[in-house]
C-alpha positions as CSV (number, residue, x, y, z in Angstrom):
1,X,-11.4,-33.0,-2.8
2,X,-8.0,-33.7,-1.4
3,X,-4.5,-32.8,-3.0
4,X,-4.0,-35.6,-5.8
5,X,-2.5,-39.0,-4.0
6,X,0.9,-40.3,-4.6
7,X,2.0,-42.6,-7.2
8,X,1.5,-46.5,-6.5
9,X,4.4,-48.6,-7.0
10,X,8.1,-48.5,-6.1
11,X,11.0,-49.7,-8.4
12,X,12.9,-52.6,-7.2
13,X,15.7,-51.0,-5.7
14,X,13.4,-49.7,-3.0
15,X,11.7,-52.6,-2.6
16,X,12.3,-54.1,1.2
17,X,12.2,-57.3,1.7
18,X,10.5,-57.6,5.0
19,X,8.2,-60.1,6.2
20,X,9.4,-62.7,3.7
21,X,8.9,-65.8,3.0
22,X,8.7,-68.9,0.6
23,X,5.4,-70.1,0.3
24,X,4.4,-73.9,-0.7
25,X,3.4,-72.5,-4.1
26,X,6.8,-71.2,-5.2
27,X,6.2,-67.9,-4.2
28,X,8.0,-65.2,-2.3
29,X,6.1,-62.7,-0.2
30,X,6.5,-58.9,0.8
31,X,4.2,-57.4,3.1
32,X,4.0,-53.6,3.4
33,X,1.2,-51.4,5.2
34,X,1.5,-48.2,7.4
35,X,-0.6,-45.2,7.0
36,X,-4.2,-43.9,7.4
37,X,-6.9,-44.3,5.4
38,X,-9.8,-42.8,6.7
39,X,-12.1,-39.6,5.5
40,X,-9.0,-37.6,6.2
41,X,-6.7,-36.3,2.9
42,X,-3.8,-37.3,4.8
43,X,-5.5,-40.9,5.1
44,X,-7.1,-41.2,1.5
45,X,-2.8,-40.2,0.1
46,X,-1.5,-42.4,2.7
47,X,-3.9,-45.5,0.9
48,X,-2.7,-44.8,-2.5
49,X,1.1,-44.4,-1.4
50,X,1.1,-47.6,0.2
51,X,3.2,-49.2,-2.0
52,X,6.2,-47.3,-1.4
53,X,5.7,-47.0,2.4
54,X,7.5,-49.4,4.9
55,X,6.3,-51.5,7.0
56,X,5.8,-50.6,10.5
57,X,7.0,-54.3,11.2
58,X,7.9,-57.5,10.0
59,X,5.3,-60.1,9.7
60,X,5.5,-63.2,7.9
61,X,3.1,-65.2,5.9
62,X,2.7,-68.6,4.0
63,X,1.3,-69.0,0.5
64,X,-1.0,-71.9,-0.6
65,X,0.1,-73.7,-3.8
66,X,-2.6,-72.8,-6.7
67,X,-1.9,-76.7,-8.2
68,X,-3.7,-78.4,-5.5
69,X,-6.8,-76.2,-6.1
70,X,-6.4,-77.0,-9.6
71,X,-6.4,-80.6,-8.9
72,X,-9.2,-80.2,-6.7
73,X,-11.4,-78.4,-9.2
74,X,-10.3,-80.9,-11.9
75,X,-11.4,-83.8,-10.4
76,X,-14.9,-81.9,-9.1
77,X,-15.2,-80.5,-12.7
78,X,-15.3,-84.6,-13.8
79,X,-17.7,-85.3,-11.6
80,X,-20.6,-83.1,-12.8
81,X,-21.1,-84.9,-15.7
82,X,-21.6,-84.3,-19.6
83,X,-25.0,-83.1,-19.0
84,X,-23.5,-80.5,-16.8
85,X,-21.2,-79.5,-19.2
86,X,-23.2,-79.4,-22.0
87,X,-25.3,-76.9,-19.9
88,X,-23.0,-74.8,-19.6
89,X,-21.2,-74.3,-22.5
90,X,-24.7,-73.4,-24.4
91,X,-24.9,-70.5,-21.7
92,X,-21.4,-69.2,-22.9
93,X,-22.9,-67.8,-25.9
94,X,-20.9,-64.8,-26.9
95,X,-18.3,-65.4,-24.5
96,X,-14.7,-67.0,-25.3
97,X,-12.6,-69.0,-23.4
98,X,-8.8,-68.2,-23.2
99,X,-7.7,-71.1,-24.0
100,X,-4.1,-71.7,-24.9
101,X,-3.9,-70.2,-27.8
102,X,-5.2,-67.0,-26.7
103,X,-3.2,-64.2,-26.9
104,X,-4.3,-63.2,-22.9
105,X,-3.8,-66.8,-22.1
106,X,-0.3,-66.3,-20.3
107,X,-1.6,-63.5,-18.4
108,X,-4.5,-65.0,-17.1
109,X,-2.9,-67.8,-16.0
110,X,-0.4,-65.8,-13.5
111,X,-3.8,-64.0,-12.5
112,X,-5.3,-67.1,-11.7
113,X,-2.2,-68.6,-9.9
114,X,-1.9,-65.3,-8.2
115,X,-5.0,-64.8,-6.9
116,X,-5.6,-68.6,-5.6
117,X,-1.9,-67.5,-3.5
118,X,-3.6,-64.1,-2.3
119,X,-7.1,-65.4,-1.0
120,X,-4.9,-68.2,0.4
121,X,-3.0,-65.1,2.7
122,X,-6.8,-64.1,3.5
123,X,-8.1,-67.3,4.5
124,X,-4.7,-68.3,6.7
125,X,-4.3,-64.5,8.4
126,X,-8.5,-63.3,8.3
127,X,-9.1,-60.1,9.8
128,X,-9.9,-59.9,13.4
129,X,-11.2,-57.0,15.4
130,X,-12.5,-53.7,14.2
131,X,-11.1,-52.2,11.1
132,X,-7.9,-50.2,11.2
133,X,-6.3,-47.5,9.1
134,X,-3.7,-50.2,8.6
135,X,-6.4,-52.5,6.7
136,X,-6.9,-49.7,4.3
137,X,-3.4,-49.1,3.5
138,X,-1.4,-52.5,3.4
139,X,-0.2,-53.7,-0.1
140,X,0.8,-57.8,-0.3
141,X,3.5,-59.2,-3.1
142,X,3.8,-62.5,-3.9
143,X,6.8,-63.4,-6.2
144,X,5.9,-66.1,-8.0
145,X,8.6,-68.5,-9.5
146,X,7.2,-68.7,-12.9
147,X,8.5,-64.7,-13.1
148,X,6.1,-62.8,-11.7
149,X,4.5,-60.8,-8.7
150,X,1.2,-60.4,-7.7
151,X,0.0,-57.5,-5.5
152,X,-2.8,-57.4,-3.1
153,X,-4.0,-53.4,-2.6
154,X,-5.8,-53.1,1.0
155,X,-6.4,-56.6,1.0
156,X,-7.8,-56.7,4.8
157,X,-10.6,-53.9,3.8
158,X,-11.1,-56.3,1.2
159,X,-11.4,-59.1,2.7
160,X,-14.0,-57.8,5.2
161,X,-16.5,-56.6,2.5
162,X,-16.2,-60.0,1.1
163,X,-17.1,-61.6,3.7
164,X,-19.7,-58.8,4.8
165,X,-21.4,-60.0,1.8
166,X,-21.8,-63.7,2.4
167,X,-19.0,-64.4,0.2
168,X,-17.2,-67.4,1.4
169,X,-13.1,-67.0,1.0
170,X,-13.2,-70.8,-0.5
171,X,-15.8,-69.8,-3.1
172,X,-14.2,-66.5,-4.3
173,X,-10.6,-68.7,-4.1
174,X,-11.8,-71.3,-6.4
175,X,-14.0,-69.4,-9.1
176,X,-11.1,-67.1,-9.2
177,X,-7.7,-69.4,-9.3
178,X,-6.7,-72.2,-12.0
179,X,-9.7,-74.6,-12.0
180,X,-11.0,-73.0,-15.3
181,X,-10.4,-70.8,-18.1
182,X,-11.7,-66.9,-17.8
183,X,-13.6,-65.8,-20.2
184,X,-13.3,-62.7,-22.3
185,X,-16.1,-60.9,-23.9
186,X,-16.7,-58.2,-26.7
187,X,-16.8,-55.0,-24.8
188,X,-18.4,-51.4,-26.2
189,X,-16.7,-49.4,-24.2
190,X,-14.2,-46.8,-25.8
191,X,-11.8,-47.6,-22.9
192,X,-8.4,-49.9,-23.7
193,X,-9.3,-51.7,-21.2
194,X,-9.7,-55.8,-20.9
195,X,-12.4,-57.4,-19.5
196,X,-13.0,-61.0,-18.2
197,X,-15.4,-63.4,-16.3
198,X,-14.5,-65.9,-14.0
199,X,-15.4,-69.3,-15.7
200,X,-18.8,-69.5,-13.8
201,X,-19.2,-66.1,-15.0
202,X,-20.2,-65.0,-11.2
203,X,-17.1,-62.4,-11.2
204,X,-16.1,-59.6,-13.2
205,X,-12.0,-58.8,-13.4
206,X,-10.9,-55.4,-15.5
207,X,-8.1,-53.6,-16.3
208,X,-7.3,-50.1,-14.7
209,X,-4.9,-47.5,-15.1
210,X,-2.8,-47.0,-12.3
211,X,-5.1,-42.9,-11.9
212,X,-7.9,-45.0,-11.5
213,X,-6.6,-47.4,-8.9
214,X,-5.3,-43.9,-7.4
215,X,-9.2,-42.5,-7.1
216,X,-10.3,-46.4,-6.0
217,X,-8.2,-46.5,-2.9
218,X,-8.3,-42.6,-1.8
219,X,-12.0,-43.2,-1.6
220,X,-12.1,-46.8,-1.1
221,X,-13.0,-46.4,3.3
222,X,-16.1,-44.0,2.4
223,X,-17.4,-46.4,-0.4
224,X,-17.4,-48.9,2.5
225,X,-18.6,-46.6,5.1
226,X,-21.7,-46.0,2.4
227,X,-22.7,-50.0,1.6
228,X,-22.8,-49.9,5.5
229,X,-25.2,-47.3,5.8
230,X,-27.3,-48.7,2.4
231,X,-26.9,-51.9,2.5
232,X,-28.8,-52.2,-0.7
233,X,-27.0,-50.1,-2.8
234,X,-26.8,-50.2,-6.4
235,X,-23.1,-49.5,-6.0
236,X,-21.2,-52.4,-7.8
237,X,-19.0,-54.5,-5.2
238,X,-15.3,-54.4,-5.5
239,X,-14.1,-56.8,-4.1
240,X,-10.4,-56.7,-4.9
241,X,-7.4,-54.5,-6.0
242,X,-4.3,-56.2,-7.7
243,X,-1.2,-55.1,-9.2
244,X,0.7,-57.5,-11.8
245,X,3.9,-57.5,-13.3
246,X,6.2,-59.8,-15.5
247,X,10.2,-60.1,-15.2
248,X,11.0,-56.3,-15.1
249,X,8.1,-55.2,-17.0
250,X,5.4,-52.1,-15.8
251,X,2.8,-52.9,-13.6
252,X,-0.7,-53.7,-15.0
253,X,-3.4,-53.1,-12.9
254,X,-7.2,-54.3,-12.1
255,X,-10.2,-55.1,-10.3
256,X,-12.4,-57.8,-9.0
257,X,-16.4,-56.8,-8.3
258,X,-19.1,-59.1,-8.8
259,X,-21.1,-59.6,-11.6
260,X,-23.9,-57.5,-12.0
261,X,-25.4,-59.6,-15.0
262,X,-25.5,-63.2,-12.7
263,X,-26.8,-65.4,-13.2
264,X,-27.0,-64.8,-16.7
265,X,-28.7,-67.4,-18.6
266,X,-31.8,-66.4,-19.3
267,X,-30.7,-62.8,-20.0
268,X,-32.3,-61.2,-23.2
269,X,-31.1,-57.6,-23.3
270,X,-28.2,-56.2,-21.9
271,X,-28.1,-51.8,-21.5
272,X,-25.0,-49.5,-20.3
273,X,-26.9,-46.2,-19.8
274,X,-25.3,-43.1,-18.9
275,X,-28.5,-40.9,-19.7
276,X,-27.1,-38.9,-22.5
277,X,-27.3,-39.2,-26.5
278,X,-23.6,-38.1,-28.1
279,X,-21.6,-41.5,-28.5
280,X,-24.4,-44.0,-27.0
281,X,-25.3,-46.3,-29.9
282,X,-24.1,-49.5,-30.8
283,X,-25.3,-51.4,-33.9
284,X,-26.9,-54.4,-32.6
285,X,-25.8,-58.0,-33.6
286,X,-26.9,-59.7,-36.6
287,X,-30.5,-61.7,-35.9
288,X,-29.3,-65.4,-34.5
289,X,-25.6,-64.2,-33.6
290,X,-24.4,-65.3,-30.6
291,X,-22.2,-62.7,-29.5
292,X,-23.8,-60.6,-26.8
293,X,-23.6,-57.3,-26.9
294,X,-24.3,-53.9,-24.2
295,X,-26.1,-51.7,-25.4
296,X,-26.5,-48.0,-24.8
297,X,-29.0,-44.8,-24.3
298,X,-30.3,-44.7,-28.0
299,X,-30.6,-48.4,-28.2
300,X,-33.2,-48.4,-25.5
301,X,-35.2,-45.7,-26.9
302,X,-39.4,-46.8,-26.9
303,X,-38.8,-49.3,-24.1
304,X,-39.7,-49.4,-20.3
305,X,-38.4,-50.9,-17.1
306,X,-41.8,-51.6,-15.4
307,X,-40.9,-51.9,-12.1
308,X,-44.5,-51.9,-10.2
309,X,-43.9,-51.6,-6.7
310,X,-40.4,-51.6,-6.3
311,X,-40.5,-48.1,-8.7
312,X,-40.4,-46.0,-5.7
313,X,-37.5,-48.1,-4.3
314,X,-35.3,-47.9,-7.2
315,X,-35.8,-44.0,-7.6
316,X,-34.9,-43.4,-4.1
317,X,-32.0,-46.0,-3.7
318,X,-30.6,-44.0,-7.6
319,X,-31.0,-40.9,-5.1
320,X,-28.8,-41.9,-2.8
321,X,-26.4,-43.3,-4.5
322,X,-25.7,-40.7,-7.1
323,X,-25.7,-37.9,-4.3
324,X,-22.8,-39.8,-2.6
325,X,-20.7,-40.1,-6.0
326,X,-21.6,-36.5,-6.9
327,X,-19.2,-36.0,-3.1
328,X,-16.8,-38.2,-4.6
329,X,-16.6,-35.7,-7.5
330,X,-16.9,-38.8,-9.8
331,X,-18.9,-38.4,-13.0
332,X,-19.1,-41.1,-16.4
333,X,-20.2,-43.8,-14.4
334,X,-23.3,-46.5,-16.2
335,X,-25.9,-47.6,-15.3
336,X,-25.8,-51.1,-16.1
337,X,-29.0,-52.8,-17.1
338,X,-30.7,-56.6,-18.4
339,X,-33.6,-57.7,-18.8
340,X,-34.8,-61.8,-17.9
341,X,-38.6,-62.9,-17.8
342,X,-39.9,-64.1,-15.3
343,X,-41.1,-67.9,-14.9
344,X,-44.5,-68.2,-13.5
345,X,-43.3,-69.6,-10.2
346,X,-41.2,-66.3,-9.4
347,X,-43.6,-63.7,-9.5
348,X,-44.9,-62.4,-6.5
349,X,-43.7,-63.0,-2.9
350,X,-44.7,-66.1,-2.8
351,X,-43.4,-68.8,0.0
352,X,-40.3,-67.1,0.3
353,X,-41.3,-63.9,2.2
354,X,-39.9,-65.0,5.5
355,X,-36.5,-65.2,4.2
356,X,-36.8,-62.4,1.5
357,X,-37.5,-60.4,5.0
358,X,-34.4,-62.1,6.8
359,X,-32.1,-60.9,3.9
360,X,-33.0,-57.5,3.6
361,X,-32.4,-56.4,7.0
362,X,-29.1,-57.3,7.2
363,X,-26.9,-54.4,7.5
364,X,-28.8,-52.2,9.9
365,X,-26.6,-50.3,12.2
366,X,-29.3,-49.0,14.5
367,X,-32.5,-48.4,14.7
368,X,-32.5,-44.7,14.3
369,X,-30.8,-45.0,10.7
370,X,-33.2,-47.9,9.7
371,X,-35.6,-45.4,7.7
372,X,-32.5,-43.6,6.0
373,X,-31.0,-46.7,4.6
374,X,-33.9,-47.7,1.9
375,X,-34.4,-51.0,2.2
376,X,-36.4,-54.0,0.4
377,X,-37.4,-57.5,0.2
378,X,-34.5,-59.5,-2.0
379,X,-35.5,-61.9,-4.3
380,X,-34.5,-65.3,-3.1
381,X,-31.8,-65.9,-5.7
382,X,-27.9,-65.6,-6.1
383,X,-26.6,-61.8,-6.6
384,X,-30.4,-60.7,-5.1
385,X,-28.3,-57.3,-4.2
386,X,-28.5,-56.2,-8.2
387,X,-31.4,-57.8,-9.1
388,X,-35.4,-56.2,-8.8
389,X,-38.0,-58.1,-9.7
390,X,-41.2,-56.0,-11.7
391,X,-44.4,-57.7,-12.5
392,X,-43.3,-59.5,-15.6
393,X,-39.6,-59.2,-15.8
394,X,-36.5,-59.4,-13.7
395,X,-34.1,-56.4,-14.2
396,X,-30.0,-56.6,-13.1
397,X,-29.3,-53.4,-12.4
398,X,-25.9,-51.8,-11.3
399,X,-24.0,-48.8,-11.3
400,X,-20.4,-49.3,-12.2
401,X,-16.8,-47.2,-13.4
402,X,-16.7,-44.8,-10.3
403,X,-12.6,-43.8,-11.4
404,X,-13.4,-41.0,-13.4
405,X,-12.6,-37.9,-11.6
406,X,-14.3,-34.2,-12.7
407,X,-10.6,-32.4,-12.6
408,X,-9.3,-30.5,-15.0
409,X,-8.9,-32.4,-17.7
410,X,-12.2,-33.6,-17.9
411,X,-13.3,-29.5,-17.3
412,X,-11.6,-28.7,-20.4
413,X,-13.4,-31.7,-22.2
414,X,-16.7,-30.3,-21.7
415,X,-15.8,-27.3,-23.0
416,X,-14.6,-28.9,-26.2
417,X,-17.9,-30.7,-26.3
418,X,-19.8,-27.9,-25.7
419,X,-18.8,-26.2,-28.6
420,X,-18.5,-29.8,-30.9
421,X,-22.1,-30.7,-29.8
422,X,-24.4,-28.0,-29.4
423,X,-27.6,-28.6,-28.1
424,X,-26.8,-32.6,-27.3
425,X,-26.3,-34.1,-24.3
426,X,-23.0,-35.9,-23.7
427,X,-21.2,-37.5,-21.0
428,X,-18.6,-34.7,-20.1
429,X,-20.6,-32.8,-17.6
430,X,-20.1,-31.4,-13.7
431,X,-20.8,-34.5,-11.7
432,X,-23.9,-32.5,-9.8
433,X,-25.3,-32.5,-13.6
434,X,-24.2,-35.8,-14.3
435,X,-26.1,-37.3,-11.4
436,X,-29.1,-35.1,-12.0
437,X,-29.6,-36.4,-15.1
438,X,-28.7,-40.0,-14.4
439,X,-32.3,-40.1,-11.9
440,X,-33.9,-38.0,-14.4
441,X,-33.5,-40.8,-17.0
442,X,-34.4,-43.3,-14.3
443,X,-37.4,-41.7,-13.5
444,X,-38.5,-41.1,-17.0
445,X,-37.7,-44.2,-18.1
446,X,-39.7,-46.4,-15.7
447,X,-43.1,-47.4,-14.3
């Protein structure tokens, strides 16, 4: 692993004021990159340093205003209808809007301002070309008027997954910025960390420590280099890095991926699994409660992900992408799991095989690496990347929280545990264990 990156952020004192400019929004802008950020260690410190490294030029660039996208979401939000509506609040069960009174409501709101600004920078300035070290390294601030700033963390390398994805810039701009309220949900993790969906609950925004964002971005060009090569991956998507702070307050931190339970109306059961037993049980909601819960290991105990066909895929595709996070010297990731039946009319191939075949080619980089990169047909529906279809059921699966880094810290933990919990398995293990036993659950646990 390489020597331990340097600290993101800079006081304000240091901070430069190059390439800046007011946008139409009310915002002032900072743009920063310089620095590799390839396989190399000098590369992955250089990506996490970025925010205290100058420019290697000026550049200047405008900001969008967030209100006319509010406006313009308003007005499309009145045209859908009370049917519409009605729709969609029943499939908010266990989820809560932040609405005013909300304690997170201030926050959000500069997130959602913030963000509209940012994706604006990415739609105006889009990446051109072949990716650069630069791409990897660049940090973006917006200073907003209403007394805050907004960073954007290797926003180019960003943008071109994004958009590697199918994911238009307008799309990602407007679920993301002021047309509606996020929504927050009940977590089970142990982590202080909050947790919200984007109002049409497609994308997933958490809270990091400023470490974690550290790990992200030192191995954020071989996480890309990976989807490349499996394009079906398991691997969550990020599909942002952002930095906030208020007045002359600290920094908060967090991510954008996509959802790996969407869409999720139909969904019935909801698993975080991290194949171990210590700590991995959640009491279970009362019968007819609406709040939606994740559960874990021991609450899936007696149950079966029958896969069918796709078995072998799965298997494989956990293979591969537990091998490359065991080189990451990651470990305490999930695998995230739901269940949804299937409707009559979606089981099978059925008329859609032409472009189920279309989809999951995409990707290829040649074909000498076509038989290495594991691929399948994708169901013809949104987010087909995380969802297999088995015989009876349709399963969202994901593997997601790749910070955690096996150091010394985390050696000493399992030491602890060791001698706390003889005899049970826990979480705090080498990552070569940790992934081990991850496919050894998958495999046991599925038909």
């Amino acid at each position: 692993m390489p020597a331990p990156p340097a600290r993101i952020g800079c006081s304000r004192d240091r901070h430069r004021a190059i390439g800046r400019s007011r946008g139409r929004g009310g915002a002032w802008l900072l743009l920063r990159g310089g620095g590799a950020a390839g396989d190399t260690a000098r590369g992955r410190e250089a990506a996490t340093r970025a925010m205290a490294a100058p420019s290697p030029g000026p550049r200047e660039v405008l900001a969008s205003s967030p209100e006319a996208g509010s406006r313009a979401a308003a007005a499309g939000s009145s045209r859908r209808g009370l049917l519409w509506r009605l729709r969609e609040k029943q499939s908010r069960l266990g989820l809560f809007e932040i609405d005013p009174g909300h304690e997170l409501h201030q926050m959000t709101c500069m997130m959602q301002a913030g963000l509209w600004a940012a994706t604006q920078v990415s739609m105006d300035h889009p990446p051109t070309g072949p990716p650069t070290e630069e791409d990897f390294s660049q940090v973006l601030t917006q200073v907003h008027e209403q007394g805050f700033e907004l960073g954007t963390l290797a926003g180019p390398a960003f943008a071109r997954l994004r958009r590697s994805l199918g994911l238009a810039d307008e799309d990602y701009q407007a679920a993301l910025g002021p047309g509606g309220p996020y929504l927050q949900f009940l977590s089970t993790s142990k982590s202080k960390a909050s947790f919200f969906l984007s109002h049409d609950q497609r994308f997933f925004l958490k809270t990091q420590r400023r470490r974690e964002v550290q790990v992200l971005l030192a191995h954020l060009s071989r996480y890309v280099q990976h989807l490349q090569r499996h394009p079906h991956s398991l691997l969550a998507r990020l599909l942002g890095v952002h930095s906030l702070r208020v007045a002359q307050g600290k920094k908060k931190y967090f991510i954008i991926m996509q959802s790996v339970f969407f869409p999720a109306g139909r969904i019935s059961e909801r698993y975080d699994i991290k194949g171990c037993e210590v700590s991995r049980w959640v009491d279970p909601a009362p019968e007819g409660s609406p709040i939606v819960l994740v559960l874990k290991d021991l609450n899936f105990e007696g149950k079966t992900i029958n896969l069918g066909p796709q078995r072998s895929w799965f298997l494989r595709q956990m293979e591969l992408d537990t091998a490359f996070l065991r080189e990451l010297n990651v470990l305490d990731y999930s695998l995230l799991m739901a269940f949804q039946r299937l409707h009559e009319d979606e089981k099978g191939l059925g008329s859609s095989l032409i472009f189920r075949t279309v989809r999951s080619v995409r990707g290829i980089q040649s074909p000498e690496e076509s038989g290495a990169q594991n691929r399948r047909l994708l169901p013809d529906a949104p987010n087909a990347l995380h969802i297999v279809d088995g015989p009876e059921q349709r399963y969202f699966l994901g593997l997601v929280d790749l910070v955690t880094v096996y150091g010394l810290r985390k050696r000493l933990e399992h030491l602890w545990k060791t001698l706390r919990y003889p005899g049970r398995t826990f979480s705090t293990v080498s990552p070569a264990c940790y992934a081990r036993r991850l496919c050894q659950w998958a495999e046991a646990n599925t038909e």
